[in-house]
Residue, then its C-alpha position, 0 to 999 in steps of 0.5 A: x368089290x370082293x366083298x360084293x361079289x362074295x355075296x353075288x357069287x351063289x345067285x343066278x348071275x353071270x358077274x363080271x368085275x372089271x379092277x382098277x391096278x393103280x395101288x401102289x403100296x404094299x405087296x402090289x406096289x413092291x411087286x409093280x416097283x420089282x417086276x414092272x407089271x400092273x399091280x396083283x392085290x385087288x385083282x387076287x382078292x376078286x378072283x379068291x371072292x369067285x373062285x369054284x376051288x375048295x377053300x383051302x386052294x383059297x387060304x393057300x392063295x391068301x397066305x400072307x409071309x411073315x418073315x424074311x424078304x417075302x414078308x408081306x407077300x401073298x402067294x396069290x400076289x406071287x402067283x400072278x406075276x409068275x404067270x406074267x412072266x411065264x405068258x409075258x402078259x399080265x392080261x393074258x394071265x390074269x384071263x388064265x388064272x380065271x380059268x385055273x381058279x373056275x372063276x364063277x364069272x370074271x375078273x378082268x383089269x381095267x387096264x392091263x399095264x401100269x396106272x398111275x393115278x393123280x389127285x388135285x385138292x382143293x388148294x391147288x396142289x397135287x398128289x402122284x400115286x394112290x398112297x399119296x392121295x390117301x395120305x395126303x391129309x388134303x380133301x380131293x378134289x378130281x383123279x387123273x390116270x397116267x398114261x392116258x389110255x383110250x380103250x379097254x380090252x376087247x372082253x371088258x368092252x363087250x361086258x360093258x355093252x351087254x350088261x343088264x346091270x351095271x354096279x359101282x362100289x363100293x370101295x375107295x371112291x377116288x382111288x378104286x371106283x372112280x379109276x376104270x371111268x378114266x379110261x375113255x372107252x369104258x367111260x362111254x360105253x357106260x354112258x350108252x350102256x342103256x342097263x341100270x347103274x347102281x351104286x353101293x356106297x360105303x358103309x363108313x368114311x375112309x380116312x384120308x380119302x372122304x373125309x367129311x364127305x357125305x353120300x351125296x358128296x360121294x355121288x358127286x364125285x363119282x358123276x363129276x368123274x363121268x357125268x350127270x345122272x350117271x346113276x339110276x339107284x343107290x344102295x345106302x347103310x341107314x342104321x347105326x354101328x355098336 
């Protein structure tokens, strides 16, 4: 999604992208596991992709530590659970960060508590927690979300319901595009959303998540997620790589 809106963020559009937080790997997950909040990596690198600072606020925020207890951390990462302590909120202070970053648009989460997703394959079995899913070896079959949550916040409702457009991808399907339908109110607001609905598939298979999986495979599973002839219009890649 950051690499979409990195293209959006010069045009005469007014974008908001709303994230799945269930990553749980890497920095986000040792900061989700430490300080029990939802997890910072995707929600950072959207907010890097439409921020109005000068680039070098946005190398700061990208830094990634070598050394020590922090290696692997982003400051952007650390930022944000800082600001969720200082306001007690990690919505609250992403909605903030917006606004100290000039975000061109916004960039809310999904949800703003902890998600934790579930994979069932097509053997039966199951996977808990997005690097499982992806490395489970196992083709997947559907995603579930833990907890169930039956609303979004008010501001990701009213952008969904006054959309001119509505965009999907592209991105991990099952474990980044697929997640914000699980919860039920976003899910029906696209539904009655009368915008068009586009998807933007991959550009290549992501291993261990679609594997053998062809376009119409990966549309599929997006409309089994939500329902049939979700999606107007696609935007596929045709050409050939070096």
């Amino acid at each position: 999604m950051s690499s979409l809106l990195a293209g959006l963020r010069e045009q005469p559009v007014e974008v908001t992208a709303v994230v799945s937080v269930s990553d749980d790997g890497g920095s986000s997950g040792r900061l989700r596991k430490d300080f029990d909040i939802a997890p910072p990596g995707d929600i950072r690198n959207c907010l890097l992709a439409l921020s109005g600072q000068e680039p070098l606020w946005a190398r700061l925020l990208d830094y990634r530590f070598q050394e020590s207890e922090l290696a692997g951390h982003s400051i952007g990462n650390l930022l944000i659970t800082a600001l969720t302590r200082i306001t007690g909120d990690f919505d609250l202070a992403i909605r903030e960060l917006n606004r100290l970053l000039r975000v061109r648009g916004r960039v809310l989460p999904a949800n703003g508590g902890k998600l934790t997703l579930i994979g069932t394959h097509t053997d039966g079995t199951k996977s808990t927690g997005e690097g499982r899913i992806a490395t489970s070896g196992k083709p997947i079959v559907s995603i579930e979300a833990r907890p169930r949550i039956d609303e979004p916040a008010e501001d990701v409702a009213d952008a969904i319901e006054q959309a001119q457009l509505i965009v999907f991808g592209p991105g991990s399907l099952f474990t980044s595009v697929i997640p914000p339908l699980l919860i039920k109110g976003i899910c029906r607001r696209v539904l009655e959303s009368q915008a068009p609905k586009v998807y933007i598939a991959n550009i290549m298979t992501q291993p261990g998540e679609t594997d053998d999986m062809e376009l119409i495979d990966h549309l599929d599973a997006l409309e089994r997620h939500s329902a049939e002839n979700l999606i107007d219009q696609v935007i596929a890649h045709d050409g050939t790589f070096p």
